[in-house]
C-alpha positions as CSV (number, residue, x, y, z in Angstrom):
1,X,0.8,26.1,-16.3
2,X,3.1,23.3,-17.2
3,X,0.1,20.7,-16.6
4,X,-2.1,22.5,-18.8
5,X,0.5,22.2,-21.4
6,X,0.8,18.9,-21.2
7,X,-2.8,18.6,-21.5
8,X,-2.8,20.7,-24.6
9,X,-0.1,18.6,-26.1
10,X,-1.8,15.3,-25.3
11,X,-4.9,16.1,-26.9
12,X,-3.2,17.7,-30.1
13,X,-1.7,14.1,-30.2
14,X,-4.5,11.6,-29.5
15,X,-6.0,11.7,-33.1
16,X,-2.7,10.9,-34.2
17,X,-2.3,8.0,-32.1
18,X,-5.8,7.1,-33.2
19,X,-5.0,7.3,-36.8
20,X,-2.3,5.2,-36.4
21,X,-3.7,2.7,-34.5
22,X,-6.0,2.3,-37.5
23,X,-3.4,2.5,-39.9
24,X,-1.7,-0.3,-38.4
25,X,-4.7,-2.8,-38.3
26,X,-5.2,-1.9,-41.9
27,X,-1.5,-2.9,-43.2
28,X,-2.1,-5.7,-40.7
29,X,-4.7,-7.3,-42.1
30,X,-4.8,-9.8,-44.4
31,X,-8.2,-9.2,-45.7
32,X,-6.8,-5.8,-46.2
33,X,-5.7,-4.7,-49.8
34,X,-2.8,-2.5,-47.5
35,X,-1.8,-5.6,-46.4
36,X,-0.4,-6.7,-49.9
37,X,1.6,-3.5,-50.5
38,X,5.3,-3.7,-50.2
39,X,6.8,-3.3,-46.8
40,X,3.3,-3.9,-45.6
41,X,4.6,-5.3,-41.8
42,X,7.2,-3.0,-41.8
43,X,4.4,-0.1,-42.0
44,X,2.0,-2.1,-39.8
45,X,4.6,-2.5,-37.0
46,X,5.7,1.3,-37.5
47,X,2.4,2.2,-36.8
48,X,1.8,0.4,-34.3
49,X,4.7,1.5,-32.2
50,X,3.6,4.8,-33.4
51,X,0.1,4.6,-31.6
52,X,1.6,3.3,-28.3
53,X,4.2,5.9,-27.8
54,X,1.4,8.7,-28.2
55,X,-1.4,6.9,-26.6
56,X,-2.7,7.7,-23.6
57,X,-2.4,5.0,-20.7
58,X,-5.4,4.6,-17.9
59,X,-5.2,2.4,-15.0
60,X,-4.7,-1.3,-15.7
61,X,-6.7,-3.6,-14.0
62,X,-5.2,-6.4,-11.8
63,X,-6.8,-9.3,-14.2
64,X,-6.2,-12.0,-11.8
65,X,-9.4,-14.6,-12.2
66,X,-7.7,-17.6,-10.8
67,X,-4.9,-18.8,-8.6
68,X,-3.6,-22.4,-7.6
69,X,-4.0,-23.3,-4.4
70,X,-2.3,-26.8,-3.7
71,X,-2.7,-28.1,-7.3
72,X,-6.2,-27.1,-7.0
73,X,-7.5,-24.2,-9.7
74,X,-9.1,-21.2,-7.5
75,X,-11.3,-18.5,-8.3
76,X,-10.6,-15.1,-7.2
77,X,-12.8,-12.1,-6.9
78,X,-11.6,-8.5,-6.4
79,X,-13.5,-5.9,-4.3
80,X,-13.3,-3.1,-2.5
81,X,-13.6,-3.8,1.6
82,X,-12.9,-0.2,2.6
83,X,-13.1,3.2,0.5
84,X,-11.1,6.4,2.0
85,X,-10.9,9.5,-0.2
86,X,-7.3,8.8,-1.2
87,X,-7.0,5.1,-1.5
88,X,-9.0,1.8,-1.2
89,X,-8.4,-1.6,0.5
90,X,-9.0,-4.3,-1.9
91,X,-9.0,-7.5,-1.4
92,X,-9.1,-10.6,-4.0
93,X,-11.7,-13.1,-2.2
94,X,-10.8,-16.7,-3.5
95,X,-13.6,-19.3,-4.4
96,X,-13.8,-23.3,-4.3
97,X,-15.6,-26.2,-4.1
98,X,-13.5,-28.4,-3.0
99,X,-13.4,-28.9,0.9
100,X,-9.6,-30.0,1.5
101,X,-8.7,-27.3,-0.6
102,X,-10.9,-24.8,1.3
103,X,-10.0,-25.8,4.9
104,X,-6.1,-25.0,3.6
105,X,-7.1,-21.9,2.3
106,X,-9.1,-21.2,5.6
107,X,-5.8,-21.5,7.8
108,X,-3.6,-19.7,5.2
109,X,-1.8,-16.4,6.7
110,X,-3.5,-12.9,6.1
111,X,-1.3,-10.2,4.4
112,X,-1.8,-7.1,4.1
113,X,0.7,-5.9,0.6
114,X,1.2,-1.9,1.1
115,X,2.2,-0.7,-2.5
116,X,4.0,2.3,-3.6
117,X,2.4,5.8,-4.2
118,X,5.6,6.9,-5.6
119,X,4.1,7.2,-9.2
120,X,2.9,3.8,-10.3
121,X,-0.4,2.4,-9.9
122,X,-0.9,-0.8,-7.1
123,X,-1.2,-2.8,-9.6
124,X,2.6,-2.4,-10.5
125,X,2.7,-5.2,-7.7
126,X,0.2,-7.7,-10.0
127,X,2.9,-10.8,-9.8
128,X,3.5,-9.8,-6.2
129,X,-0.3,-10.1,-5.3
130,X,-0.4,-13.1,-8.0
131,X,2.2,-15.5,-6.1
132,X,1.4,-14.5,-2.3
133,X,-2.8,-15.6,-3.5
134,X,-1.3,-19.2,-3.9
135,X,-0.6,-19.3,-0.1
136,X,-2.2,-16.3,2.1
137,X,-5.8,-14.2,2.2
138,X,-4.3,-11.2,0.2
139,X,-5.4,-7.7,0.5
140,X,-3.7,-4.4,-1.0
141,X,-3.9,-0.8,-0.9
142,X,-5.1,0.9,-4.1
143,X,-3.9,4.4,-3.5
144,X,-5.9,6.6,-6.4
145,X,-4.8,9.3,-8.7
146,X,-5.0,12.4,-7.1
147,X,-6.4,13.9,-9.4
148,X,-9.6,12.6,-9.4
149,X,-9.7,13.5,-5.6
150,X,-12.1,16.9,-5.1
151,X,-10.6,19.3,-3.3
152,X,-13.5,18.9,-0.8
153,X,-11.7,15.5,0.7
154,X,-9.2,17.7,1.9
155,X,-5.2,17.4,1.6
156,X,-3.4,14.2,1.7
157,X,-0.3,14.5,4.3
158,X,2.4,11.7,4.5
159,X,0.9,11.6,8.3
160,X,-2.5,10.3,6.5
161,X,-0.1,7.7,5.0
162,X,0.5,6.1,8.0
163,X,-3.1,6.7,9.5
164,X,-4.5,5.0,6.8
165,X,-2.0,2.2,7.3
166,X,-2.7,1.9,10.6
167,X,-6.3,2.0,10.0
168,X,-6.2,-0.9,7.7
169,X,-4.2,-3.3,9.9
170,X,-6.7,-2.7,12.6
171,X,-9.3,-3.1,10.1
172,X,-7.8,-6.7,9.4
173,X,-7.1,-7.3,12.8
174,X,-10.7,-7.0,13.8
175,X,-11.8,-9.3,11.2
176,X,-9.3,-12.5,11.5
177,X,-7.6,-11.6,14.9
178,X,-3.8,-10.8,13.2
179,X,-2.5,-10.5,9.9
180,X,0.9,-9.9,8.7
181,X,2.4,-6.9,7.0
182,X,4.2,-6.5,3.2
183,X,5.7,-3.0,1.9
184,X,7.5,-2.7,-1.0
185,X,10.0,0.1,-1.3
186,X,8.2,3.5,-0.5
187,X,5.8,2.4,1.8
188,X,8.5,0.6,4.0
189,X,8.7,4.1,6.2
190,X,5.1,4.8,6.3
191,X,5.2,1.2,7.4
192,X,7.7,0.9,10.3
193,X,6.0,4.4,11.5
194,X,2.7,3.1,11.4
195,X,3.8,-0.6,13.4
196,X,6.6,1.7,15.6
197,X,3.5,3.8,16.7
198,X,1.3,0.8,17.6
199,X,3.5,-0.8,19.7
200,X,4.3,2.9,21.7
201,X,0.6,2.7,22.0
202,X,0.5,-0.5,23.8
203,X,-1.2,-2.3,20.9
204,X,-1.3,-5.0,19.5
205,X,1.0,-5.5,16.3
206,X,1.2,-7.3,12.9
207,X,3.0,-10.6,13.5
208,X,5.2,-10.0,10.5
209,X,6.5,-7.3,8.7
210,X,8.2,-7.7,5.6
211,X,10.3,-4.4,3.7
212,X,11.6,-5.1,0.5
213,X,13.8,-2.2,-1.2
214,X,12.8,0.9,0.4
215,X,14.6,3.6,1.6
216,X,14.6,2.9,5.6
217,X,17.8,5.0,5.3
218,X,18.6,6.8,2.2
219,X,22.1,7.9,3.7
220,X,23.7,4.2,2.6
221,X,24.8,3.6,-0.9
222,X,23.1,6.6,-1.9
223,X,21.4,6.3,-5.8
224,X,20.8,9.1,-8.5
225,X,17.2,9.1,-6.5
226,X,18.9,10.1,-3.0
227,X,21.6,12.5,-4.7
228,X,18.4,14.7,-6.6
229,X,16.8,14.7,-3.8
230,X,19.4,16.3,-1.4
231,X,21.4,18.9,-3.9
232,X,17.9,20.5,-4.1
233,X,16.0,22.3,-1.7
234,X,12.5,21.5,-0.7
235,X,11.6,25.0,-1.9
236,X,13.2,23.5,-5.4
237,X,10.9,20.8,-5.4
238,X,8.2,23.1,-4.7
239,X,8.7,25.9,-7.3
240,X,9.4,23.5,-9.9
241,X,7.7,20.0,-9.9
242,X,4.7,21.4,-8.4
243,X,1.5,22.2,-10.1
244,X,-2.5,22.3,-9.9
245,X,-4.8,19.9,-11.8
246,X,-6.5,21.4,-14.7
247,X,-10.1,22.2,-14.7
248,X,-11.1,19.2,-16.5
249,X,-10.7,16.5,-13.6
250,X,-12.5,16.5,-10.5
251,X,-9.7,17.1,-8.6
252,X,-9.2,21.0,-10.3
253,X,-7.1,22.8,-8.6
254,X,-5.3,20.2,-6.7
255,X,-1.6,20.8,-5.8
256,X,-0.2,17.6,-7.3
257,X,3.5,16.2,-8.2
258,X,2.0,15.2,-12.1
259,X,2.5,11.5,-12.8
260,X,3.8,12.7,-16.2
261,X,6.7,14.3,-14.7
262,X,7.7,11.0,-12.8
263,X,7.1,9.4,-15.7
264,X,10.0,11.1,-17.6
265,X,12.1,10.9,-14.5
266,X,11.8,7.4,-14.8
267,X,12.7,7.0,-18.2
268,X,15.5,9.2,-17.7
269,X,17.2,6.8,-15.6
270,X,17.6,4.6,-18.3
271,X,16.9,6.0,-21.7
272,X,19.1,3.4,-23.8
273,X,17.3,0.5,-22.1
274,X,13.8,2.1,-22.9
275,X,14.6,3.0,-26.6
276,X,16.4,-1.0,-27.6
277,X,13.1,-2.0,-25.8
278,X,10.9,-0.4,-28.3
279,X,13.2,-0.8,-30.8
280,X,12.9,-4.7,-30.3
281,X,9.5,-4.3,-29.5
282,X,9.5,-3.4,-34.0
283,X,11.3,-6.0,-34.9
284,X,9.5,-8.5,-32.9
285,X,6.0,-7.4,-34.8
286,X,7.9,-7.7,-38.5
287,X,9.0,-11.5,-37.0
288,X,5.7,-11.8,-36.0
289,X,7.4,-13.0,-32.6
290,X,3.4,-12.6,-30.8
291,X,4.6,-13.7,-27.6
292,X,7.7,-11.4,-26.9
293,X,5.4,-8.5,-28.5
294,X,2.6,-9.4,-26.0
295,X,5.3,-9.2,-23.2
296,X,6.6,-5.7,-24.0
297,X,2.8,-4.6,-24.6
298,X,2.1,-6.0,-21.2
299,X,5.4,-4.3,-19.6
300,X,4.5,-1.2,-21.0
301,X,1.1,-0.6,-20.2
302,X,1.6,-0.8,-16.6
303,X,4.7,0.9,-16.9
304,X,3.5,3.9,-18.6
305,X,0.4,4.4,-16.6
306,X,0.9,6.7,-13.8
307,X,-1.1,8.9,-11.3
308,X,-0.3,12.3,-9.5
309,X,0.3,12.4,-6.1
310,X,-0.8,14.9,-3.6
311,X,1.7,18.1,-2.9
312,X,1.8,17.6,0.8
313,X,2.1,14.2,0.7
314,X,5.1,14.4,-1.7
315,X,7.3,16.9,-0.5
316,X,6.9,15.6,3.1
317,X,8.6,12.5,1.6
318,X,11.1,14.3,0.3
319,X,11.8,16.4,3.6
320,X,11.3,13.4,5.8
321,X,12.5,10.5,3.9
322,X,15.7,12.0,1.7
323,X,16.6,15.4,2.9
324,X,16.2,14.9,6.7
325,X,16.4,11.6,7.9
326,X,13.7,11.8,10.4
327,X,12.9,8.1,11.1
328,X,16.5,7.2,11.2
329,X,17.3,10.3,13.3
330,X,14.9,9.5,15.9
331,X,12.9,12.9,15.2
332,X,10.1,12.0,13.2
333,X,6.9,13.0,14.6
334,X,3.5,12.0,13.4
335,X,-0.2,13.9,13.6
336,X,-2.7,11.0,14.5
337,X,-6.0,11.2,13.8
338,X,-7.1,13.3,16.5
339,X,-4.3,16.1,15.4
340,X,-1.8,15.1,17.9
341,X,2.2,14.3,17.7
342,X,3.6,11.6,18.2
343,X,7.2,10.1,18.1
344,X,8.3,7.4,15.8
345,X,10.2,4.9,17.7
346,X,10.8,1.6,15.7
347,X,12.8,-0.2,18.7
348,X,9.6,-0.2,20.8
349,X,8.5,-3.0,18.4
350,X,8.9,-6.5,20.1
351,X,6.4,-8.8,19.4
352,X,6.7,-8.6,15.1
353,X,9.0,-10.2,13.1
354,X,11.1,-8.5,10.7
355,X,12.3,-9.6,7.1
356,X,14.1,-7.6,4.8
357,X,14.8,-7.6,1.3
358,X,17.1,-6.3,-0.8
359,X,18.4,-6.6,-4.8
360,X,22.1,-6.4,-5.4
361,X,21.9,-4.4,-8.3
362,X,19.1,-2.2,-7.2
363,X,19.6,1.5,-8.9
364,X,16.6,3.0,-6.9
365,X,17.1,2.1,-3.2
366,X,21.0,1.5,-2.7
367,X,22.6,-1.5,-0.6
368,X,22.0,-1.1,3.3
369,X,19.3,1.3,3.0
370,X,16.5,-1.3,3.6
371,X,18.6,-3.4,6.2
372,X,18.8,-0.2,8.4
373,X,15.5,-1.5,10.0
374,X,17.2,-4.1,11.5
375,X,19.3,-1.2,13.1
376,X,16.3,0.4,14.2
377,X,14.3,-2.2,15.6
378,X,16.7,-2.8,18.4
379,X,13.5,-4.8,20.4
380,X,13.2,-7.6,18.1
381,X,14.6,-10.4,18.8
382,X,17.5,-11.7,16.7
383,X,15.5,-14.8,15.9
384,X,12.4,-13.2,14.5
385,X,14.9,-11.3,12.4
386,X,15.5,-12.0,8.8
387,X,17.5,-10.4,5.5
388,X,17.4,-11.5,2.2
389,X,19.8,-10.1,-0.7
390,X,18.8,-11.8,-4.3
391,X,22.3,-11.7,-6.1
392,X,21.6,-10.2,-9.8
393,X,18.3,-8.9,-8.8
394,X,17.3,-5.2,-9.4
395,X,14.5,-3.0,-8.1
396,X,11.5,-5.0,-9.7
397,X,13.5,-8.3,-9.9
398,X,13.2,-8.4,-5.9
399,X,9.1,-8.3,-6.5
400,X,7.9,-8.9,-10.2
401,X,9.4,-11.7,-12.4
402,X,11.1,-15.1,-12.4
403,X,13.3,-14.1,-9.9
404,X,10.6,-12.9,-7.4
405,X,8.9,-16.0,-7.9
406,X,11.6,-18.4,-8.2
407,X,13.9,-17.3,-5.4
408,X,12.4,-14.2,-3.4
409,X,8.4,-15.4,-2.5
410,X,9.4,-18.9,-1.6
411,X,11.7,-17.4,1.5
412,X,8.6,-14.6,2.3
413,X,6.1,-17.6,2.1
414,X,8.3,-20.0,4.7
415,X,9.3,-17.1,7.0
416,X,5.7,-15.3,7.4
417,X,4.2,-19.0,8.4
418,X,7.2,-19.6,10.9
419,X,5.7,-16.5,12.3
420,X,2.4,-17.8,11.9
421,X,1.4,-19.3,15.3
422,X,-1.3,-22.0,15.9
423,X,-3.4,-19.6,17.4
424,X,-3.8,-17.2,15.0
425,X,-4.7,-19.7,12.5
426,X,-7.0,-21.2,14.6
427,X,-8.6,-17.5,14.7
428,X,-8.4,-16.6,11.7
429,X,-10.2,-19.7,10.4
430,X,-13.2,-19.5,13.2
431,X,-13.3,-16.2,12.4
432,X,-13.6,-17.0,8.5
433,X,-15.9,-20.3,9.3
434,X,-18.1,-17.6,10.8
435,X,-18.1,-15.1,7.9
436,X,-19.1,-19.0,5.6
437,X,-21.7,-19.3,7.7
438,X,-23.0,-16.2,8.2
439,X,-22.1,-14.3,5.1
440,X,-22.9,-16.4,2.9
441,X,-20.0,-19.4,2.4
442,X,-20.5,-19.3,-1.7
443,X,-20.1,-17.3,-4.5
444,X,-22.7,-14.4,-5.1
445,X,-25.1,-15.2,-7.3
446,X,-25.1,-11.9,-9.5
447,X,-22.4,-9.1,-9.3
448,X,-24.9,-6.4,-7.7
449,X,-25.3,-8.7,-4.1
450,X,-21.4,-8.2,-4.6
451,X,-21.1,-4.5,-5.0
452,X,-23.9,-3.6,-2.5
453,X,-21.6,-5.4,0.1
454,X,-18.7,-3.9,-1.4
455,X,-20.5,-0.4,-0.8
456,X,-21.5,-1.5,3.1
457,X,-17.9,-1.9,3.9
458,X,-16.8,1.6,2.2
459,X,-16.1,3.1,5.2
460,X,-13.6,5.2,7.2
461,X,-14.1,4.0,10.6
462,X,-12.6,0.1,11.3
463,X,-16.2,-1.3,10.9
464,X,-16.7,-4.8,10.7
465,X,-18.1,-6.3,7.5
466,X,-21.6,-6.3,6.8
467,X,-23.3,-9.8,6.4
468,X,-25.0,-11.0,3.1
469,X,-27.6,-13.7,2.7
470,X,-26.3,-17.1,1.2
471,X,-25.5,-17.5,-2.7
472,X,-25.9,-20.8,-4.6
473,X,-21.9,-21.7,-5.8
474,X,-18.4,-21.5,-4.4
475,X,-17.4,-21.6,-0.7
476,X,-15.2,-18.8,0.0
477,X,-11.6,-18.3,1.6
């Protein structure tokens, strides 16, 4: 009932935003007659923050049109290599002309970034996918709002979580031979699972794997996050964070954990902070300070977009993750795709590397709990081992901002290439020479060749990619 509410309440509000979005471009303007009225930017600023705070925020978009690669400017191009009912693979293709330029790019690392479904959308991770695109082919899992899931896809278990990983790292290995692995905080466990049960399989594993502030063990330095979750029962979390979609999605009827509810358990953390922010966010539009008020707006519309996540999905996360200890414990079992258990065992992994990452002032996943992998991967050797803490960093300073880029991605850069071997360059750039030659080497001439062999590769079986006929532009990396 509570989500039906909310929907009530959100409509009742929207013409109010919308009014004062208008209001605010009227006092605004100078070729307004409200723009000469006393207090004119004063009103115009109030308005504004008016509209944002009772808006309603989609999905961003990822925006990211070019990258330097070596000094050289690069053009990227998203799409969609594979489609599954709860989350897509996308990748972000880059484009050049210049030959030295593309043979670099040609013999760059593959990465596979596995982002969060812990509320936020993927592209919460837009600086993270922004620096790594300078130095590796860069793909990323889009996980989608459950609520737009029919109920005819079925349920969404935290087992599927790690299938799907899994699926996607053969996916990549298929196509360029190896690739290496990036999660960043919830997906580290899904993660280590999904390598852990490769290597008890016998196969063949991602050459890197790199876990930045997750909760490996949420035991150590336990945060507000770990202390919620284990002073309430997992029938708690059922009875009272637990709801259906209402009937105007197409996922009615869904049992989701609502996005708007993690929303305000986000905020709660830090009220204060959130409040001076908008409160700064005023005074910057009366200053007319443009570029910090484009910085908040930017912050804030990825911040404040969220998504539901499945039931099942969530309170296995809870169980497993924060209440249980299961992967830590040694008695985590996972359904594979044919149904079956199996055991999670993180020290049969011997032939990836591990780096972990972790900020010294993180409030969401404490000190130690990310570094426990090193614990549990007793079969790696100590020199493909690797730990990182960024001094003054928090939970999105370790992936998102200066300090990401100044201090964190230049040590993930330099340790996933030492872990790069001659080989698996040289494969993954035949494999790529092969894919210039035979699928086409430059850019698509018109967006529909591009989203017909987007639509080919929409697939849930580990496919390879279709071929296209040659464009007239850009070779490709």
């Amino acid at each position: 009932m509570l989500y039906q509410i909310y929907e009530m309440q959100r409509a009742m509000v929207e013409p109010f935003a919308d009014f004062a979005q208008a209001a605010s471009k009227f006092y605004n303007n100078p070729h307004s007659v409200f723009s000469q009225v006393p207090l004119a930017q004063r009103m115009a600023a109030g308005f504004n923050l008016m509209y944002r705070l009772g808006k309603d925020y989609e999905k961003p978009e990822f925006d990211l049109h070019n990258v330097e690669v070596n000094g050289v400017d690069v053009t990227i191009r998203e799409r969609v290599e594979v489609d599954k009912p709860f989350c897509e693979l996308r990748r972000f293709k880059r484009f050049s002309d210049d030959p030295e330029t593309l043979d670099l790019m040609l013999s760059q690392p593959v990465v596979l970034i596995v982002a969060p479904l812990s509320g936020h959308y993927a592209t919460l991770l837009r600086d993270t996918v922004q620096s790594m695109l300078g130095g590796h082919k860069v793909y990323i899992t889009d996980w989608k709002n459950a609520r737009t899931v029919p109920l005819s896809e079925g349920e969404f278990h935290l087992d599927d979580y790690v299938n799907y990983v899994q699926e996607f790292i053969r996916y990549l290995q298929g196509r360029y031979g190896q690739c290496h692995v990036v999660s960043v905080c919830q997906p580290t466990v899904p993660v280590l699972a999904a390598v852990s049960l490769m290597a008890s399989r016998g196969e063949v594993t991602p050459l890197s794997m790199t876990m930045m502030g997750g909760p490996i063990d949420a035991r150590r330095s336990p945060t507000a996050v770990n202390n919620l979750a284990e002073t309430r029962s997992y029938e708690w979390f059922e009875n009272n964070v637990i709801y259906e979609v209402p009937n105007n999605y197409p996922g009615a009827g869904r049992r989701v954990y609502p996005g708007f509810l993690q929303y305000s358990g986000f905020v709660a953390m830090n009220p204060d902070r959130h409040a001076n922010s908008h409160y700064d966010y005023f005074k910057d539009l009366i200053k007319g300070d443009e570029a910090s008020a484009e910085h908040h707006r930017k912050f804030y519309d990825e911040y404040n977009a969220v998504l539901d996540m499945d039931a099942d999905y969530y309170l296995e996360t809870i169980a497993t993750v924060f209440q249980e200890y299961k992967l830590v414990k040694g008695t985590w079992e996972v359904k594979n795709e044919q149904g079956q258990p199996e055991l999670v065992r993180p020290q049969d992994i011997r032939h990836t590397a591990l780096l972990t990452v972790e900020g010294e002032l993180d409030d969401i996943s404490g000190a130690g709990q990310t570094r426990a992998a090193h614990d549990l991967c007793a079969g790696i050797a100590a020199e493909a081992r690797q730990h990182i803490e960024v001094q003054g960093a928090g939970h999105y300073g370790i992936f998102s901002g200066s300090r990401w880029r100044k201090t964190v991605y230049p040590q993930v850069r330099d340790f996933i290439l030492s872990h790069q071997p001659a080989s698996a360059t040289a494969a993954s750039a035949a494999g790529h020479l092969s894919s210039v030659s035979d699928d086409g080497a430059e850019l698509e001439s018109n967006e529909a060749h591009a989203d017909k062999s987007a639509k080919t590769l929409k697939t849930g079986q580990n496919s390879a990619p279709a071929q296209k006929g040659r464009g007239p532009h850009r070779a490709r990396a």
